[in-house]
MMTF fields as JSON, N, C-alpha, C and O atoms, coordinates in Angstrom:
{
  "mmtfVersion": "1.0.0",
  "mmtfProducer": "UNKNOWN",
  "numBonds": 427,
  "numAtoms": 428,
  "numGroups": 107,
  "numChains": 1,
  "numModels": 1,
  "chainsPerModel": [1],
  "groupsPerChain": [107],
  "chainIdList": ["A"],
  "bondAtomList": [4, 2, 8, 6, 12, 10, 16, 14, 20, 18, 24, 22, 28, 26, 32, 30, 36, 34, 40, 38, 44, 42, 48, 46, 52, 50, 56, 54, 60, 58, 64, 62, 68, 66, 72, 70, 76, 74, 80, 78, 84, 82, 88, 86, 92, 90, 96, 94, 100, 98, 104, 102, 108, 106, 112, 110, 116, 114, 120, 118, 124, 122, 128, 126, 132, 130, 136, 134, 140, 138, 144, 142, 148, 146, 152, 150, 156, 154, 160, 158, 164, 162, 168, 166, 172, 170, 176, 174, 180, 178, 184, 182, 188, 186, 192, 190, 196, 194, 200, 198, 204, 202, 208, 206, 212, 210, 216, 214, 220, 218, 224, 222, 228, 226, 232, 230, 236, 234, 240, 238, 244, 242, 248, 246, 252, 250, 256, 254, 260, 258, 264, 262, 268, 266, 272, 270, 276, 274, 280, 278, 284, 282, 288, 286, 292, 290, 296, 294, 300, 298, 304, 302, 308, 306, 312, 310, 316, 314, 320, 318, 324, 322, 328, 326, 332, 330, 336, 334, 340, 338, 344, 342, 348, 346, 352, 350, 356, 354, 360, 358, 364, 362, 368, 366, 372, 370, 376, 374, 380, 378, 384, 382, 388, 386, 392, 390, 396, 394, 400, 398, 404, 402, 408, 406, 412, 410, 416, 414, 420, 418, 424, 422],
  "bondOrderList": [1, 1, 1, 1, 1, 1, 1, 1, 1, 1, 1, 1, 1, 1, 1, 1, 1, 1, 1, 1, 1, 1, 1, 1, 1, 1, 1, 1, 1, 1, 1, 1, 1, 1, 1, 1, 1, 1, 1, 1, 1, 1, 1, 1, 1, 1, 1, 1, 1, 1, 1, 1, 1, 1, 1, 1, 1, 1, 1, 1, 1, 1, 1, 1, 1, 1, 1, 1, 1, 1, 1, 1, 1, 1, 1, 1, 1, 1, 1, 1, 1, 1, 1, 1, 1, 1, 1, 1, 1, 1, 1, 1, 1, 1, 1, 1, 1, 1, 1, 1, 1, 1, 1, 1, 1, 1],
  "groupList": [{"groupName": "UNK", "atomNameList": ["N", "CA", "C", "O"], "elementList": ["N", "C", "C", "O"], "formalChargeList": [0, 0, 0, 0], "bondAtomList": [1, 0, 2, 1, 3, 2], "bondOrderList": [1, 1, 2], "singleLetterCode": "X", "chemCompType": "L-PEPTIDE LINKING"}],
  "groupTypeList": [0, 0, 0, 0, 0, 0, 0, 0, 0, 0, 0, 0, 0, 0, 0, 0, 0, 0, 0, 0, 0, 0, 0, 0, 0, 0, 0, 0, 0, 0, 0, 0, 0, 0, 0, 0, 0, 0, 0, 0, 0, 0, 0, 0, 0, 0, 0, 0, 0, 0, 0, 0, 0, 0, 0, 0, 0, 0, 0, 0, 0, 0, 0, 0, 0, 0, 0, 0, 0, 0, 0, 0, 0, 0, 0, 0, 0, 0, 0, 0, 0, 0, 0, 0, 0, 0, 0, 0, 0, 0, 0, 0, 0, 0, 0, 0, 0, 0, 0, 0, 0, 0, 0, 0, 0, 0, 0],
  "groupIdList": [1, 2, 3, 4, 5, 6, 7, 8, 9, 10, 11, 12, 13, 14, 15, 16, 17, 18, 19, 20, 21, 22, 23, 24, 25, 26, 27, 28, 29, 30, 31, 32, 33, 34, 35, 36, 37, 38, 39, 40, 41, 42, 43, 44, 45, 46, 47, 48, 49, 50, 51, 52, 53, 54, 55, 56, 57, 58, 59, 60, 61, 62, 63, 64, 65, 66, 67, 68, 69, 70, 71, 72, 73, 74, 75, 76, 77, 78, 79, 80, 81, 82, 83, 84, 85, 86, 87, 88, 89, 90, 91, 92, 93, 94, 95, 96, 97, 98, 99, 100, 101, 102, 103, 104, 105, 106, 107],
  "secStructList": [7, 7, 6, 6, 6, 7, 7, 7, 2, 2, 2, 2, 2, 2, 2, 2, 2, 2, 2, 2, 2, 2, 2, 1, 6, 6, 2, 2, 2, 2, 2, 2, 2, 2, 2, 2, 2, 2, 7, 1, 1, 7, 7, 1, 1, 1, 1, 6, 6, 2, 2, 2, 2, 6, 6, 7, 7, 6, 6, 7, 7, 2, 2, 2, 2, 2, 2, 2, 2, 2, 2, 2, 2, 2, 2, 2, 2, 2, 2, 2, 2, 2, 2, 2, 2, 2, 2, 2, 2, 2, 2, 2, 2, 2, 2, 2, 2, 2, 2, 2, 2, 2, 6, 6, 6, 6, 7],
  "xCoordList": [228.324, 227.293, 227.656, 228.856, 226.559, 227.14, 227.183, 226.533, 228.325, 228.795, 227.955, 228.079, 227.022, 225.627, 224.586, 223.711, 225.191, 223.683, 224.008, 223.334, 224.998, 226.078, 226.582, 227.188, 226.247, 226.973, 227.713, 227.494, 228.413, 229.862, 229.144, 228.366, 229.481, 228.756, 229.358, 228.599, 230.879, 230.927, 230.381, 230.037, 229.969, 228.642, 227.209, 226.662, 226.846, 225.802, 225.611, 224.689, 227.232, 227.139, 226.718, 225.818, 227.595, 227.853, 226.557, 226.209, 225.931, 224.654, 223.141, 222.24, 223.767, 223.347, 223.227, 222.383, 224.488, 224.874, 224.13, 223.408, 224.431, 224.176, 222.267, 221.782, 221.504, 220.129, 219.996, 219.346, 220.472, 220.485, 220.469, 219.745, 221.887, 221.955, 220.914, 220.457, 220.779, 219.528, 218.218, 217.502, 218.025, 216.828, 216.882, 215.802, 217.995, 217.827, 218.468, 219.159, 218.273, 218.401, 219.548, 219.651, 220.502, 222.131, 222.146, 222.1, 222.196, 221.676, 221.039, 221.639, 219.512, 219.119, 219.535, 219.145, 220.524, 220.803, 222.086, 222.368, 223.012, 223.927, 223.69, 224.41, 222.244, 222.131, 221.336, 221.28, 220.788, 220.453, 221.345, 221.458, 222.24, 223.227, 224.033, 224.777, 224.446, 225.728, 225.169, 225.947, 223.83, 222.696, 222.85, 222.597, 223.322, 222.657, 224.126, 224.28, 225.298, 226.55, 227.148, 227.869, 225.94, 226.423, 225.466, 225.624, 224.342, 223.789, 224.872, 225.642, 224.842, 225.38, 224.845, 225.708, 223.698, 223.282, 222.539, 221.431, 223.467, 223.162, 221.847, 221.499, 220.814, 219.685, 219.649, 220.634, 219.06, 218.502, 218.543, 219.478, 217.435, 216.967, 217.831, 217.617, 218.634, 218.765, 218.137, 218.353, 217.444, 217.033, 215.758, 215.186, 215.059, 213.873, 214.162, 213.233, 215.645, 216.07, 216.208, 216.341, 216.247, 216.503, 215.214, 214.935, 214.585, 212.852, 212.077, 211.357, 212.387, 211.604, 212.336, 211.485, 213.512, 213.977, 214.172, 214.495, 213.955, 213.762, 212.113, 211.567, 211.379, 209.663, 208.728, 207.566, 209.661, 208.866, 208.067, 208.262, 207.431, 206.897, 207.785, 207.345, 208.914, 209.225, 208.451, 207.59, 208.648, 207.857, 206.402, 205.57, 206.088, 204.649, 205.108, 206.001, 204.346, 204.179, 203.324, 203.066, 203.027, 202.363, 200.72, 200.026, 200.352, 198.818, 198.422, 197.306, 199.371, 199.58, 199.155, 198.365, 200.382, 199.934, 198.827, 198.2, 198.562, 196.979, 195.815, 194.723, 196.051, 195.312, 194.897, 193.817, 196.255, 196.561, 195.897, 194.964, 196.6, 196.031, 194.234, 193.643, 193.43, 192.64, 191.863, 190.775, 192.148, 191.981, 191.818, 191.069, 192.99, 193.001, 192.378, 192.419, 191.909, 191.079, 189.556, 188.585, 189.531, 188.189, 187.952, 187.306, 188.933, 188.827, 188.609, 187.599, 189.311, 189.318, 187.915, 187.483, 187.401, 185.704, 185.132, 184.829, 185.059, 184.243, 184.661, 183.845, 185.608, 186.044, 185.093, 184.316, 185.809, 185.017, 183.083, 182.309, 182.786, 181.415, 181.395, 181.149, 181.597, 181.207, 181.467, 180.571, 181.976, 182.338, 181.642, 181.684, 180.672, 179.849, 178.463, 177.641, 178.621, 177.322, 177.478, 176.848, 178.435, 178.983, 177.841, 176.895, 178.551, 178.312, 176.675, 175.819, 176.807, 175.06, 174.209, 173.496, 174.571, 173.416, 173.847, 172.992, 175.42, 175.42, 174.445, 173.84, 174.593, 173.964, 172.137, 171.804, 171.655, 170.459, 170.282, 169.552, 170.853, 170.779, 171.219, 170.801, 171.959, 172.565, 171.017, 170.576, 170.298, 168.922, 168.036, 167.339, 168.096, 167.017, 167.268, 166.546, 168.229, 168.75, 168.071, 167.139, 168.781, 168.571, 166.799, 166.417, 166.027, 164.774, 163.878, 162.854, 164.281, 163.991, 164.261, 163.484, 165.638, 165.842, 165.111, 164.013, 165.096, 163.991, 162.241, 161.742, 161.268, 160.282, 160.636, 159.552, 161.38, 161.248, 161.45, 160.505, 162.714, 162.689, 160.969, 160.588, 160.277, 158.925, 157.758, 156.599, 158.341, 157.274, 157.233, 156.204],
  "yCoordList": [-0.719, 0.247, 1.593, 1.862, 2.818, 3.404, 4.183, 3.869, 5.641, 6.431, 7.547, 8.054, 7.897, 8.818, 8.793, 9.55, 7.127, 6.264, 6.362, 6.663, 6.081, 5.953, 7.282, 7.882, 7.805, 8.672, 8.663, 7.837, 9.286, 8.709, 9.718, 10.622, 9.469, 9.664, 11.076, 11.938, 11.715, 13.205, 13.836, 14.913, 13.089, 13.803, 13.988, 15.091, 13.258, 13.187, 14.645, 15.46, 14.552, 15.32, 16.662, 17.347, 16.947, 18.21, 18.778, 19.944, 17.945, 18.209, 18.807, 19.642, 17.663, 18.053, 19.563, 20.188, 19.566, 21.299, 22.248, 22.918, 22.279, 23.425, 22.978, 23.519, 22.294, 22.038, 23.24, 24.256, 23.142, 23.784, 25.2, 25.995, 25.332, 26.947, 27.235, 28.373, 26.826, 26.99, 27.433, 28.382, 26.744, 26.736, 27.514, 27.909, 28.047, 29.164, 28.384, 28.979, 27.179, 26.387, 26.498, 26.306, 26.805, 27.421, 28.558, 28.675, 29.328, 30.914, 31.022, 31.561, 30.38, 30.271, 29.618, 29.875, 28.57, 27.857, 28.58, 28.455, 29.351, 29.653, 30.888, 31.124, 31.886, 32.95, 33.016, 33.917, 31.839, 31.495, 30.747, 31.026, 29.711, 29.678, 30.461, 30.403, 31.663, 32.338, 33.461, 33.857, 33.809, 34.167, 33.563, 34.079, 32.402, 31.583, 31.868, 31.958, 32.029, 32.048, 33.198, 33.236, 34.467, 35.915, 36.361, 37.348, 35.066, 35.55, 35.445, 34.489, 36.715, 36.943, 36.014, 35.427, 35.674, 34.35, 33.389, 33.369, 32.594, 30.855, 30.735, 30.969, 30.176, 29.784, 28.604, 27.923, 28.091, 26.621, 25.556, 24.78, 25.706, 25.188, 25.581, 26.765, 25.105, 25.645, 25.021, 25.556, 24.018, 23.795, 24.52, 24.747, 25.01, 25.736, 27.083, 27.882, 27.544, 28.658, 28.542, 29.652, 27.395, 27.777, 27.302, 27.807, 26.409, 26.62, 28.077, 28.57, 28.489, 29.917, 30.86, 31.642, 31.186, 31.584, 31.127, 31.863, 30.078, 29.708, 29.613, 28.648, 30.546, 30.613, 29.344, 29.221, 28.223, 27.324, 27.78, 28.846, 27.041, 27.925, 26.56, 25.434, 26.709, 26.277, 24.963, 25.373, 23.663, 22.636, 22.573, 21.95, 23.524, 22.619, 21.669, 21.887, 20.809, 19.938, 21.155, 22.347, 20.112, 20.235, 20.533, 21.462, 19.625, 19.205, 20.102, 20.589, 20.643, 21.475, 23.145, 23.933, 23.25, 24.513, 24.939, 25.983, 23.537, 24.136, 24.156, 24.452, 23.702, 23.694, 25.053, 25.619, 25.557, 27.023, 27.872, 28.671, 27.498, 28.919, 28.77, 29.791, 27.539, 27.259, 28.006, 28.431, 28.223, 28.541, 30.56, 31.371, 30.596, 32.052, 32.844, 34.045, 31.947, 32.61, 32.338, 32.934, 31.138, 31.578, 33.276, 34.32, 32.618, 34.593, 35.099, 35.733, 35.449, 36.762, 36.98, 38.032, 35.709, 35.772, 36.81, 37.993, 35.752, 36.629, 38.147, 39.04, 38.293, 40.057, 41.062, 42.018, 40.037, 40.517, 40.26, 41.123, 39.519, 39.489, 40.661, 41.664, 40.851, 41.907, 43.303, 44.11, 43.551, 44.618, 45.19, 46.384, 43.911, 44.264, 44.587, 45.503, 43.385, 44.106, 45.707, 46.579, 45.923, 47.25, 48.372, 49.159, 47.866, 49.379, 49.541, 50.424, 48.052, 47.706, 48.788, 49.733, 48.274, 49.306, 50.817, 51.702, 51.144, 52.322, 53.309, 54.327, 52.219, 52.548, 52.898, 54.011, 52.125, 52.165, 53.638, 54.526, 53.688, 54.637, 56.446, 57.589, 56.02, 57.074, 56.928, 58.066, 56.412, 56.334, 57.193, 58.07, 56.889, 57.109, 58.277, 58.778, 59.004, 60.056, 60.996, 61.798, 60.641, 61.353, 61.685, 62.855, 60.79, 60.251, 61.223, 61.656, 61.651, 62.357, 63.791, 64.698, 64.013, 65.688, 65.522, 65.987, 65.013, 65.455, 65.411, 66.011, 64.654, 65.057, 66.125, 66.522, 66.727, 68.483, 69.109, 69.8, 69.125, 70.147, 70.386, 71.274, 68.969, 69.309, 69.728, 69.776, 70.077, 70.151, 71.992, 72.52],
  "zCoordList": [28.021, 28.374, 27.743, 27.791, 26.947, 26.262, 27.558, 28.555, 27.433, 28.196, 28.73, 29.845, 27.741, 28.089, 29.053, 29.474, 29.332, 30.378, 31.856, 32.841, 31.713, 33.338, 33.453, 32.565, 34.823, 35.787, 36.821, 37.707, 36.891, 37.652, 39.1, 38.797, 40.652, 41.614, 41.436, 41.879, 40.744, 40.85, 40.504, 40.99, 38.969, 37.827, 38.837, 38.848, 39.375, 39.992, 40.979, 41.011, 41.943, 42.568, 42.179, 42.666, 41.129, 40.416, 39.941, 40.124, 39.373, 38.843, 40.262, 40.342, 41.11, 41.933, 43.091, 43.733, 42.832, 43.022, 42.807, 43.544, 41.331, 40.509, 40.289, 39.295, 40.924, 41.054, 42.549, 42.302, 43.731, 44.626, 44.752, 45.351, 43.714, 43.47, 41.969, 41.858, 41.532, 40.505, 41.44, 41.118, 42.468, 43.257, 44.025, 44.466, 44.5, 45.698, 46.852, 47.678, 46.919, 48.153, 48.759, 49.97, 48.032, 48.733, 49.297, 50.522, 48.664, 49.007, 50.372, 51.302, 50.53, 51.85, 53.018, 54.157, 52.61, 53.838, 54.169, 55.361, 53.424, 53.709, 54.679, 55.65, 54.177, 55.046, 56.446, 57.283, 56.405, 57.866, 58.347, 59.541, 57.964, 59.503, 59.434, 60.413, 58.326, 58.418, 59.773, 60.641, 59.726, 60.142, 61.908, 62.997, 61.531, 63.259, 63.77, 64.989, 62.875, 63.525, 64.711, 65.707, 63.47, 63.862, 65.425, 66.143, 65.582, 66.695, 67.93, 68.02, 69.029, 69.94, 70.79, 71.442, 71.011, 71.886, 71.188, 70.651, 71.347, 70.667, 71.185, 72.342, 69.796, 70.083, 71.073, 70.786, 71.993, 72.776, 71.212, 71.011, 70.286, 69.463, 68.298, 68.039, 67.576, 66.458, 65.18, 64.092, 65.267, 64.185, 64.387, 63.321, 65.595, 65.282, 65.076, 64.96, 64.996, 64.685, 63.414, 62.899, 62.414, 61.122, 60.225, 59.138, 60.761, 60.472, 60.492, 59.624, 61.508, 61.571, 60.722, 60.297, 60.252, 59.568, 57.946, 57.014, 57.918, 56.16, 56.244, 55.708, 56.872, 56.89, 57.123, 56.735, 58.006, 59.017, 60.512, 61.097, 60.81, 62.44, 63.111, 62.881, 63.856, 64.852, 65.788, 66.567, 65.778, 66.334, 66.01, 66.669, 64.554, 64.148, 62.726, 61.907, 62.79, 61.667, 60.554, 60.724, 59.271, 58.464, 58.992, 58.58, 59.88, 59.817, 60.757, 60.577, 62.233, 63.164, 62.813, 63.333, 61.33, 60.675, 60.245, 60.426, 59.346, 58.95, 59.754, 59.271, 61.598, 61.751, 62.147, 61.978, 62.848, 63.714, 62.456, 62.537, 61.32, 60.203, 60.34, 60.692, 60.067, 60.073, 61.13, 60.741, 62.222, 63.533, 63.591, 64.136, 62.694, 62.857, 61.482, 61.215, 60.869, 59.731, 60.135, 59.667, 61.269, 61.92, 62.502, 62.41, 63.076, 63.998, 63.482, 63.788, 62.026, 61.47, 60.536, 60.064, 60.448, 59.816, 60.975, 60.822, 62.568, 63.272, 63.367, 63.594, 63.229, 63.436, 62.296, 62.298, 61.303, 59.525, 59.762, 59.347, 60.168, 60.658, 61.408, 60.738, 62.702, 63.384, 62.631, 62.877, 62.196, 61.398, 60.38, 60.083, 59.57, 58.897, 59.922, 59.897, 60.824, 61.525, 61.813, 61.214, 62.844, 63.335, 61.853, 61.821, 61.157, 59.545, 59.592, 59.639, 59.545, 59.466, 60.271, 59.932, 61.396, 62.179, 62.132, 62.167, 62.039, 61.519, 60.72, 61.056, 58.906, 57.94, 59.043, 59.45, 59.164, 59.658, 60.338, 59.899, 61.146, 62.108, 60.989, 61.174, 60.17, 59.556, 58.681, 58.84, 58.119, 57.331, 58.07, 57.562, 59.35, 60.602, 60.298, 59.435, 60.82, 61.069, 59.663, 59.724, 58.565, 57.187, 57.079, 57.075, 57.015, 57.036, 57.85, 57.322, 59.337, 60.097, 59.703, 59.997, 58.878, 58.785, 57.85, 58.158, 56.62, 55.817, 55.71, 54.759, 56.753, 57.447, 58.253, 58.68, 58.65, 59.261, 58.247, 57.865, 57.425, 56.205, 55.166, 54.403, 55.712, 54.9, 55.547, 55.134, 56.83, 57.183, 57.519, 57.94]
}
């Protein structure tokens, strides 16, 4: 077998390594548990301590998340809806208003 084809499980490892720290993926895991070590009170959860800290939400899934996000970008339509209404009748009223001083200025 030529020697180029086969990897020996250290090669593997090694390579594997330096994929991690290439990626960041060392870096982060090292500063959230170095992170979970320095807390003065031990989380209950620590793996939902290091989910929420490598930017997981703590005991949601995938399908969970999108639903919550899903959920809160409803809201934020209706807020963004009302808001345009809100201007809306503003504008109107600010027309009214304008509309009215200038029938007295002509008259």
């Amino acid at each position: 077998m030529p020697r180029g084809l086969y990897q020996t499980p250290d090669t593997k490892k090694t390579e594997y390594k330096k994929y991690l720290d290439r990626s960041g993926v060392h870096d982060a895991l090292t500063k959230v548990l170095v992170g979970l070590y320095e807390e003065p009170d031990r989380p209950v959860n620590a793996i939902d301590y290091i989910k929420k800290h490598l930017g997981g939400q703590p005991g949601l899934g995938a399908e969970d998340k999108m639903k919550k996000e899903n959920e809160d970008m409803k809201t934020k339509i209706k807020e963004l809806e009302n808001s345009i209404g809100d201007l809306r009748r503003q504008m109107i009223k600010e027309d009214d208003v304008g509309a009215t001083l200038l029938r007295q200025m002509n008259t």
